[in-house]
C-alpha positions in Angstrom: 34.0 -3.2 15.6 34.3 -1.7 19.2 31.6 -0.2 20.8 32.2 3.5 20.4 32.2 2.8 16.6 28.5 1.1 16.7 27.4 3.5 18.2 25.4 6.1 15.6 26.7 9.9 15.5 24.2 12.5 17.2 23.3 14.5 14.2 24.5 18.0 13.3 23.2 21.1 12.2 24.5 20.7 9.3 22.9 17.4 8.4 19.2 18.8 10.0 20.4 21.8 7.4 20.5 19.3 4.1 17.5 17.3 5.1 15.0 20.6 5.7 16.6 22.1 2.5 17.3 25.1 4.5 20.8 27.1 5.7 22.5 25.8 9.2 21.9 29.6 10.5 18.2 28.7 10.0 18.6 25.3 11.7 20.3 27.3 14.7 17.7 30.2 15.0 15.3 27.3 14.6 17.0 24.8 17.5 17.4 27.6 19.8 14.2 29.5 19.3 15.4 32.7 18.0 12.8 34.9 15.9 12.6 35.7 12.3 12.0 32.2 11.1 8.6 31.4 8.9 6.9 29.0 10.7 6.6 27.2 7.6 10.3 26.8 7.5 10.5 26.1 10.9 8.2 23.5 10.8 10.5 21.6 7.9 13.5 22.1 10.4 11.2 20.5 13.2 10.1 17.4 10.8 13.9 17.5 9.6 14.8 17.0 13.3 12.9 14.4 14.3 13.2 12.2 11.2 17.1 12.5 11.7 16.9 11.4 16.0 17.4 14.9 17.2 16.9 14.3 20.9 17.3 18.1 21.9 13.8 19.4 24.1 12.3 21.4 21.0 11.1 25.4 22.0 8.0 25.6 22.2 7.5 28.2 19.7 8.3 26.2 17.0 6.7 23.0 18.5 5.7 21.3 14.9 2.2 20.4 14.9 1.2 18.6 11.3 -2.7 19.6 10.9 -4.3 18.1 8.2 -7.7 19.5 7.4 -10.2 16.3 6.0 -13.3 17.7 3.5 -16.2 15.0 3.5 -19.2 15.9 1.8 -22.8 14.6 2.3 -22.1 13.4 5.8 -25.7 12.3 6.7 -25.3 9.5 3.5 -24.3 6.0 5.3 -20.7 5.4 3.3 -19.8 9.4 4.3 -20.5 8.7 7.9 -18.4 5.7 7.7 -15.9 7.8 6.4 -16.1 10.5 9.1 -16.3 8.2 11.7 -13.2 6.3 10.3 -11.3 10.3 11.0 -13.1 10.3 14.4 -11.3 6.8 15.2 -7.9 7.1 14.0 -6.8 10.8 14.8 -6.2 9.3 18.8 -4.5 6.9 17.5 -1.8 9.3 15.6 1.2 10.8 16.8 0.9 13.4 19.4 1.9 16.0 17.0 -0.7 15.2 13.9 -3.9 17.0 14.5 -6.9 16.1 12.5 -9.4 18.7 11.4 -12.9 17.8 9.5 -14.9 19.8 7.5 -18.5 18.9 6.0 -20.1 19.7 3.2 -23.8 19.0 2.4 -23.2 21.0 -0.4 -21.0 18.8 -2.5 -21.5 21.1 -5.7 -17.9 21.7 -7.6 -18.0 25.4 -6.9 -18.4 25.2 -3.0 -16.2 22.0 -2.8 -13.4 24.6 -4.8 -14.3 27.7 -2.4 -13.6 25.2 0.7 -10.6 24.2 -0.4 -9.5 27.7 -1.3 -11.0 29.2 2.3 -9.2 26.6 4.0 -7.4 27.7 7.1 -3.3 26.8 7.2 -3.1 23.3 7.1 0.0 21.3 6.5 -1.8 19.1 4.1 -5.2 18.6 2.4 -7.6 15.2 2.3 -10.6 16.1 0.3 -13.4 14.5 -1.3 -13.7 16.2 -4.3 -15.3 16.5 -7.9 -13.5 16.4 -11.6 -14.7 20.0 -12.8 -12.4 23.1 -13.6 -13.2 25.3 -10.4 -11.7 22.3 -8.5 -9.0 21.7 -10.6 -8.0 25.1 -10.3 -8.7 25.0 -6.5 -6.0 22.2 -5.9 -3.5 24.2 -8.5 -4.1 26.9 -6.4 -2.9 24.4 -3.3 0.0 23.0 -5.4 1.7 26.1 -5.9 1.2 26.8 -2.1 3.1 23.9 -1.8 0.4 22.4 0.4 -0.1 18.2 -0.6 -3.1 17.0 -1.3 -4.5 13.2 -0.9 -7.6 13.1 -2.9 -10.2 10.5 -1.4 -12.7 8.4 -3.1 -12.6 9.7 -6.4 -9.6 11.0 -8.6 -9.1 14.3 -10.2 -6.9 14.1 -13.5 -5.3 17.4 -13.5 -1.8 16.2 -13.9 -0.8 18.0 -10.6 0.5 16.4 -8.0 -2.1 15.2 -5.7 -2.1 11.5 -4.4 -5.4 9.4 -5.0 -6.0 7.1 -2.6 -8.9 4.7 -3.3 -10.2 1.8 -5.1 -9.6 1.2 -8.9 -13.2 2.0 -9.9 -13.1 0.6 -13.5 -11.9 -2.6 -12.3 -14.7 -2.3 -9.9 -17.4 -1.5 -12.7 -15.9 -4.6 -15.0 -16.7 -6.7 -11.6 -20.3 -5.7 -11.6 -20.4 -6.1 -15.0 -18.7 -9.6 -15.0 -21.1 -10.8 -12.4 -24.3 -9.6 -13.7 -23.6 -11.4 -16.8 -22.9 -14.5 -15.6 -26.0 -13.9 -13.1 -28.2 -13.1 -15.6 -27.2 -16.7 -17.6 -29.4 -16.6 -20.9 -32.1 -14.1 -19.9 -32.7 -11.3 -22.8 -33.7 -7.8 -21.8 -32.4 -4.3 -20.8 -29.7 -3.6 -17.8 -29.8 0.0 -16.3 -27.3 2.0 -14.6 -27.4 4.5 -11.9 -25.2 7.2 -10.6 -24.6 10.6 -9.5 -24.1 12.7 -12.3 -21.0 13.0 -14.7 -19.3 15.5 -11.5 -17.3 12.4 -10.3 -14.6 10.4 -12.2 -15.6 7.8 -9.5 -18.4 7.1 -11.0 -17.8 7.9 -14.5 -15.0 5.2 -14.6 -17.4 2.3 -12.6 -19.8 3.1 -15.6 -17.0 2.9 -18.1 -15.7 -0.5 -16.8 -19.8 -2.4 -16.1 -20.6 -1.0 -20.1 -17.7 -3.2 -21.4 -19.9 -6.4 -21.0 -22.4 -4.9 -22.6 -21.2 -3.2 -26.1 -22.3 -5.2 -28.3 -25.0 -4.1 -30.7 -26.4 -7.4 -31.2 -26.1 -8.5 -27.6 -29.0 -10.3 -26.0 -28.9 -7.8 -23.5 -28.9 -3.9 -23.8 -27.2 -1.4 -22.0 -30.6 0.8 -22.3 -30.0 3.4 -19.6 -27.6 5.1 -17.2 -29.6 7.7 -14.5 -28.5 10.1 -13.1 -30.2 10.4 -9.7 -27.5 12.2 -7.7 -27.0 10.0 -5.0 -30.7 10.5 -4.0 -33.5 8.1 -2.4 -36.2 10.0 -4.0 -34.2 10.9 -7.1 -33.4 7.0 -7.7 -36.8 5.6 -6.7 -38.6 8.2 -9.1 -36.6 7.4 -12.2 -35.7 3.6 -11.8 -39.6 3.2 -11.1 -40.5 5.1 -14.2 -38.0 3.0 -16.5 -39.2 -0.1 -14.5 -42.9 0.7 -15.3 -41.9 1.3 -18.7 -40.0 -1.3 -19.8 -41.3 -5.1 -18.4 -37.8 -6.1 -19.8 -35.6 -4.7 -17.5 -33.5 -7.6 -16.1 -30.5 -6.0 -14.3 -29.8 -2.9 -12.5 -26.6 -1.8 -11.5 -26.2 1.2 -8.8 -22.5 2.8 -9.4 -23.1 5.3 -6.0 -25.5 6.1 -3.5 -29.4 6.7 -3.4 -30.2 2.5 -2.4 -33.0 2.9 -0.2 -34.6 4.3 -3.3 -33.9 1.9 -5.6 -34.7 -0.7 -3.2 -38.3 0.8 -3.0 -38.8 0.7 -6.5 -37.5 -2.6 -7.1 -39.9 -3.7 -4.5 -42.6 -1.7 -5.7 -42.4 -3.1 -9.4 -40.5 -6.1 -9.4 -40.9 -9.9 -7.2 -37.4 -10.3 -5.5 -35.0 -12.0 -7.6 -36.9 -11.4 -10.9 -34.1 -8.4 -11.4 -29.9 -8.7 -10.6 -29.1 -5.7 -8.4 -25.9 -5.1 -7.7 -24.8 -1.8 -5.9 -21.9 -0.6 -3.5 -21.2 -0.2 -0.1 -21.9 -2.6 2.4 -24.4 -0.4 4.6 -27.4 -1.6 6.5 -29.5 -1.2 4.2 -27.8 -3.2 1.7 -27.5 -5.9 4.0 -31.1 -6.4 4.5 -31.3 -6.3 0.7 -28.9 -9.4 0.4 -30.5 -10.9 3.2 -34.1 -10.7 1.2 -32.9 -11.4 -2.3 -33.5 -7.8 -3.1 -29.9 -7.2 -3.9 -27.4 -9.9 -5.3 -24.5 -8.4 -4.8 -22.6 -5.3 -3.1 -18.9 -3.8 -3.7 -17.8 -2.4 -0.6 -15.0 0.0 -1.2 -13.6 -0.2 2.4 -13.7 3.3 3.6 -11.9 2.3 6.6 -8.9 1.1 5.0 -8.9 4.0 2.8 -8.9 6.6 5.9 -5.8 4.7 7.3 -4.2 4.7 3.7 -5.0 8.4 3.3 -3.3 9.4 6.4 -0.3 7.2 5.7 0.0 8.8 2.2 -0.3 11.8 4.1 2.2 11.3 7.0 4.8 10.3 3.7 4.1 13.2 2.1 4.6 15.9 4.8 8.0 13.6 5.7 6.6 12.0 9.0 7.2 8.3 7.3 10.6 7.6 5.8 10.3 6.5 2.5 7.9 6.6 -0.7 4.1 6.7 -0.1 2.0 3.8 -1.1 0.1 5.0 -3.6 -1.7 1.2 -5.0 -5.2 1.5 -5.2 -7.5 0.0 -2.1 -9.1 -3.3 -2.7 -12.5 -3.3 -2.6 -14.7 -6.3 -1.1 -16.9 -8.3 -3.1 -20.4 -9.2 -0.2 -23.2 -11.6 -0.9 -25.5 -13.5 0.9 -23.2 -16.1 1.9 -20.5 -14.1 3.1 -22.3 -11.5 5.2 -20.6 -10.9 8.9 -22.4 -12.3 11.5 
């Protein structure tokens, strides 16, 4: 094969044309700056060109920036900061044309998380944290049919539309804790409690789903007595696990499914010697840390919001057509942390 035949043909405006799903007269207003293009559809010419090696200088009119707006909520909690600072980190890190924006909610209620994403300004895709509840689902709908994508972070939102969820598998992550407190707990009898947020988040709902499959059994030695719902709190979770621990003497396990674990760390030290309850909870934070350092805390799932961010934006970059190919859409594995495998 002789050179000139290696060597791969510049492409055309026809072929930019078939790849932006648009008409060569668009491609050529587009290429050449003329008005009277959307700037939606010139930005799919733009992506089209690039993607295809379409080394022409690029008017700057039509220069195609990708922005990607990120909704966090509850920044000031430790795993949402990790999260934010995760966007902080990789947005230098991106191409010079994908700009990230942030937005933070400390009200993570489903109607204001719906009005954000409805509010939001043009973006050329959507990351959101958000919650399983009809004003959201009809929020991202709403988002769908403006033919913006949406990577939905954390926590799913089964609305059969067609945003991506990037995360971890949560009810594989329950049916850890549940596997391990069992097999922590050995022959003891008593009651195992659950906390989480509230019933807003499938995240949550599904890590209860998967932990309460090792303890269904009517009969079983120990019962599933109690699942709280403390909101992600400190006060809210030291207030009701103390009440349930003053209570019941019998309380041998507790589980935390989200947030709140300075407060069930209080009450567990309040009411209980260390050890004399399993806890096992999320996140490596910390706070946590010192409670596997101390015996407060057996065990921790940390959901590795780092890898997540990067995921996210990948899905992203797919999605918008900045990566050739499919996005990766397998769930993020999650890290299992005790006291003998804490970081230095």
């Amino acid at each position: 094969m002789g050179p000139e035949a290696a060597k791969p043909r510049k492409p055309r405006f026809r072929d930019i044309a078939a790849e932006a799903g648009v008409g060569t007269a668009t491609v050529e207003r587009v290429l050449n700056g003329r008005a009277n293009v959307l700037p939606r559809t010139a930005r799919r010419v733009i992506l089209a060109a690039r993607r295809l090696g379409y080394d022409r200088a690029l008017p700057s009119m039509y220069h195609a920036v990708v922005r990607i707006e990120v909704m966090l909520v509850r920044p000031k909690t430790e795993f949402f900061s990790r999260l934010n600072l995760e966007f902080q980190r990789i947005g230098p890190s991106l191409d010079k044309s994908v700009v990230i924006h942030r937005s933070l909610l400390a009200d993570d209620t489903p109607d204001a998380v719906a009005r954000r994403i409805e509010a939001a300004p043009p973006r050329t895709g959507l990351i959101v944290v958000a919650q399983d509840s009809p004003a959201v689902i009809a929020a991202l709908k709403a988002a769908d049919a403006r033919g913006v994508p949406v990577v939905l972070l954390v926590s799913d939102v089964r609305y059969g539309g067609e945003a991506v969820y990037m995360g971890i598998d949560n009810e594989s992550a329950g049916r850890t804790a549940g596997f391990f407190m069992r097999n922590m707990l050995g022959g003891r009898r008593g009651r195992v409690v659950v906390l989480c947020h509230s019933g807003a988040y499938l995240v949550h709902r599904q890590r209860v789903i998967g932990f309460s499959q090792y303890f269904c059994e009517p009969d079983d030695r120990l019962l599933f007595a109690a699942c709280l719902l403390a909101r992600d709190s400190d006060d809210a979770s030291h207030a009701l696990l103390s009440r349930v621990l003053r209570d019941h003497g019998d309380v041998v396990g507790v589980y935390n499914a989200g947030g709140g674990h300075v407060g069930v760390d209080r009450a567990l030290r309040e009411c209980r010697r260390p050890g004399e309850v399993v806890h096992i909870g999320h996140e490596l934070s910390p706070g946590t840390r010192r409670s596997l350092e101390d015996g407060t805390m057996a065990l921790a799932i940390d959901q590795a919001p780092e890898l997540q961010v990067k995921r996210a934006v990948e899905v992203m970059e797919a999605l918008v057509r900045l990566r050739d190919g499919l996005p990766d859409r397998s769930p993020v594995p999650f890290r299992i942390v005790t006291p003998e495998n804490l970081d230095g």
